[in-house]
C-alpha positions as CSV (number, residue, x, y, z in Angstrom):
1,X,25.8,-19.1,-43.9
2,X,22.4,-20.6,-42.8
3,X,23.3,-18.9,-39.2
4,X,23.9,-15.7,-40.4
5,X,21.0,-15.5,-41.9
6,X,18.8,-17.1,-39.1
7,X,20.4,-13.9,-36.5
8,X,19.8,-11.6,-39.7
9,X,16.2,-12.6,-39.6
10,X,15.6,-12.4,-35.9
11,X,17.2,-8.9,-36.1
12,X,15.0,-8.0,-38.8
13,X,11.8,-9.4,-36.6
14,X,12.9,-7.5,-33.3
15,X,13.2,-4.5,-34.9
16,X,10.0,-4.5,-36.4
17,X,8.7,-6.2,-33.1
18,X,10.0,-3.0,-30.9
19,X,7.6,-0.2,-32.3
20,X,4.8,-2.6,-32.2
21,X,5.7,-3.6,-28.1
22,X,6.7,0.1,-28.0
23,X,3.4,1.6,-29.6
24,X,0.9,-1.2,-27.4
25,X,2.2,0.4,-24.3
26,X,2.0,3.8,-25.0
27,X,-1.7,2.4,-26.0
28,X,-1.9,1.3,-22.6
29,X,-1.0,4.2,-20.9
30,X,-3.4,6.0,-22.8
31,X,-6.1,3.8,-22.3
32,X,-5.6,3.9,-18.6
33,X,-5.4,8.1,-18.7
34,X,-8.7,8.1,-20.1
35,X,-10.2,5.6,-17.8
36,X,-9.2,7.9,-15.2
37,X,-10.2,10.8,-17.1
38,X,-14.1,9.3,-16.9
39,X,-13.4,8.5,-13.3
40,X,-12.8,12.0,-11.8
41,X,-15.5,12.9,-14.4
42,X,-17.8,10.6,-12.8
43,X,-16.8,11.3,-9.0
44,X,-17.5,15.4,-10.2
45,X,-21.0,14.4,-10.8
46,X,-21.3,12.0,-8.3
47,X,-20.6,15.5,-5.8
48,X,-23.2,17.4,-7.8
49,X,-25.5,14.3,-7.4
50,X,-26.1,13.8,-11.1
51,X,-26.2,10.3,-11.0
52,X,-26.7,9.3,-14.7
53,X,-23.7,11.2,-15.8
54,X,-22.0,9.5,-12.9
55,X,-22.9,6.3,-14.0
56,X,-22.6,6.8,-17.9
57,X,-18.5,7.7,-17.0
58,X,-18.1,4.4,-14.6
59,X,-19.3,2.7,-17.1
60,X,-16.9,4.0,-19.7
61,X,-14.4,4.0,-17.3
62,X,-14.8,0.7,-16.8
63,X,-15.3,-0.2,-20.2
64,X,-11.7,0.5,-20.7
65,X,-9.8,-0.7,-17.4
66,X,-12.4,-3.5,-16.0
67,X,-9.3,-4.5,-13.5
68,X,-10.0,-1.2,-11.0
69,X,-11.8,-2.3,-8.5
70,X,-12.3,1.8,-7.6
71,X,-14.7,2.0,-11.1
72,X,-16.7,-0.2,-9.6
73,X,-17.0,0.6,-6.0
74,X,-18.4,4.1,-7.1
75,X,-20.4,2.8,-9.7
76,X,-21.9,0.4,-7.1
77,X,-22.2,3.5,-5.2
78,X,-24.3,5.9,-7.3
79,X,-26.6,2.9,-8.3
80,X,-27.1,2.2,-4.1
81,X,-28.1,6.4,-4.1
82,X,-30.5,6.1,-6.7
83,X,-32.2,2.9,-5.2
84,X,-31.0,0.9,-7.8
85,X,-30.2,-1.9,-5.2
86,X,-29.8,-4.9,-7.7
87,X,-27.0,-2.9,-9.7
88,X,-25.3,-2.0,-6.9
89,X,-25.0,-5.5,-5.4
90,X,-23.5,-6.0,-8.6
91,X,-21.1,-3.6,-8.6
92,X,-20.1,-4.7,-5.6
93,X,-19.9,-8.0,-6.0
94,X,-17.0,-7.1,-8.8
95,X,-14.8,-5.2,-6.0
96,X,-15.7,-8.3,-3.7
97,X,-13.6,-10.2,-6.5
98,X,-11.0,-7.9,-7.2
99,X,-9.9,-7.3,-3.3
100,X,-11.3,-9.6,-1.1
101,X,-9.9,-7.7,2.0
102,X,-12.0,-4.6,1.5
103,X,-14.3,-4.5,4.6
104,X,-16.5,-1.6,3.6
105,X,-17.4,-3.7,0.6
106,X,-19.2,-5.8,3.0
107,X,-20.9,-3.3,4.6
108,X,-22.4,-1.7,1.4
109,X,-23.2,-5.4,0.4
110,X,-24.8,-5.4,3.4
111,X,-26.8,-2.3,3.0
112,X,-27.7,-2.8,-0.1
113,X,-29.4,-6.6,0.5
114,X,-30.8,-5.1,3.4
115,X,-32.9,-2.5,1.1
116,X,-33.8,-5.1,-1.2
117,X,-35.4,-6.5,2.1
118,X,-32.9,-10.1,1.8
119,X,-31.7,-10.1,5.8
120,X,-30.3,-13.1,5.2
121,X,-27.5,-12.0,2.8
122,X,-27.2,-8.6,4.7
123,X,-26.6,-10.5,8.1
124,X,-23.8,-12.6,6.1
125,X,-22.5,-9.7,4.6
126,X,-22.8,-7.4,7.5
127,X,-21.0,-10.6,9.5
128,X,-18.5,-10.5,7.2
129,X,-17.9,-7.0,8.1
130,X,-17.6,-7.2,11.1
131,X,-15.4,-9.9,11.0
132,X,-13.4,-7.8,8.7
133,X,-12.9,-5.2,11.3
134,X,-12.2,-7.5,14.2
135,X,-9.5,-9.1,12.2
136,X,-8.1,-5.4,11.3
137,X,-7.9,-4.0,15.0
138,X,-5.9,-7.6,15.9
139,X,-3.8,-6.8,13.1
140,X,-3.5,-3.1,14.2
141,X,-2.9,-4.6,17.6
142,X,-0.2,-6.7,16.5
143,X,1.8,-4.4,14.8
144,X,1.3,-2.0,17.8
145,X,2.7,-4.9,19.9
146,X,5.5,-5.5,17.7
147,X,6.5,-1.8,17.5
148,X,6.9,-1.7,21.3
149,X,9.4,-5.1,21.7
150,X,11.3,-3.5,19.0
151,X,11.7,-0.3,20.7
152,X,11.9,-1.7,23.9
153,X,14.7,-3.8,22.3
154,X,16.3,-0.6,21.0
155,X,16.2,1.1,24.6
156,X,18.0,-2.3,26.1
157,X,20.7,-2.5,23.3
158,X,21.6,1.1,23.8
159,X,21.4,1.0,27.4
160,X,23.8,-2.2,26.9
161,X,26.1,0.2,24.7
162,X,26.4,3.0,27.5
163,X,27.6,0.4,29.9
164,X,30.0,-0.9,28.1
165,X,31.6,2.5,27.1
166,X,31.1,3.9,30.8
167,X,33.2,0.7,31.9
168,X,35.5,1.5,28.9
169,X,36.6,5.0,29.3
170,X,36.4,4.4,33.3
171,X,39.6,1.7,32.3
172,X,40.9,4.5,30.2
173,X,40.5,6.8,33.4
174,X,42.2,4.8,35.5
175,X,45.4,4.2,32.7
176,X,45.3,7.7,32.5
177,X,45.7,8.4,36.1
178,X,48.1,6.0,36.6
179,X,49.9,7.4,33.7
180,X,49.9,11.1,34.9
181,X,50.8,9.6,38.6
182,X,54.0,7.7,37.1
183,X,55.0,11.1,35.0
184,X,54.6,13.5,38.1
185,X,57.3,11.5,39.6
186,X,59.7,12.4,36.9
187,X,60.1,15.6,35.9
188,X,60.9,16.2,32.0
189,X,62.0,19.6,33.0
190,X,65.5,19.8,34.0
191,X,66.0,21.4,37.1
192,X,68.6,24.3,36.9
193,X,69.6,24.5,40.8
């Protein structure tokens, strides 16, 4: 009895636990559609190179998904176009955090200490960039590499395949001329004379 009613209650609790899990992601989903929302409203006037409305929708947009390391790149962005150097480094510093492999992070890190006339962080950061790039093009290389030995690999299995059916059906050539040799001599056709 003290069973049934332990699986009674924790059917009782999921069911009232579902619309609550249920509702939070639809609250989720939401929250991340109007993060975008401010986004492309900031990136519109970002184009028409109103900068505070830019930045007032990063900042909301931010305000409700802190995780997109896009918000803050063009947030960094408009604040490096209005000379607001300190802001920008800022900015991103956060995308530096989020994705760590971002090269052109490093460059506007770069720029942006450079302004602020610190030529020590901006040869670090530029540095950092370049390394970024260098360690790109060997990876770019690589896979380049790579791609040819497997495709070179394709061509030499194939052409492996071709031999061994040419040797095949030259055995079944052979068979078959022996076999149409060995019939010639008989004649299936009686002969009437």
């Amino acid at each position: 009895m003290y069973l049934k009613s332990i699986n009674l209650q924790s059917r009782f609790f999921l069911l009232l636990l579902f619309p609550l899990l249920f509702g939070a992601c639809t609250d989720d989903v939401q929250i991340r559609k109007s993060a975008l929302r401010y986004f492309d409203e900031g990136n519109s006037a970002l184009k028409h190179r109103d900068y505070q409305i830019a930045i007032w929708n990063y900042q909301k947009a931010i305000s409700l998904d802190s995780e997109s390391p896009t918000f803050h790149y063009n947030l960094g962005l408009t604040y490096y176009e209005i000379g607001n150097y300190s802001e920008s480094i800022d900015s991103f510093k956060r995308v530096e955090l989020l994705v760590p492999s971002q090269s052109d992070t490093y460059y506007n890190l770069a720029l942006a200490h450079y302004k602020m006339s610190n030529s020590r962080l901006a040869d670090l950061y530029y540095n950092r960039y370049q390394e970024m790039l260098s360690l790109r093009k060997a990876q770019e290389r690589l896979a380049e590499v790579r791609k040819d030995q497997d495709r070179e690999a394709r061509i030499a299995e194939s052409e492996s395949k071709q031999k061994v059916l040419k040797r095949s059906s030259a055995g079944t050539k052979k068979k078959s001329s022996r076999q149409n040799k060995s019939s010639q001599g008989k004649s299936e056709i009686p002969n009437w004379e």
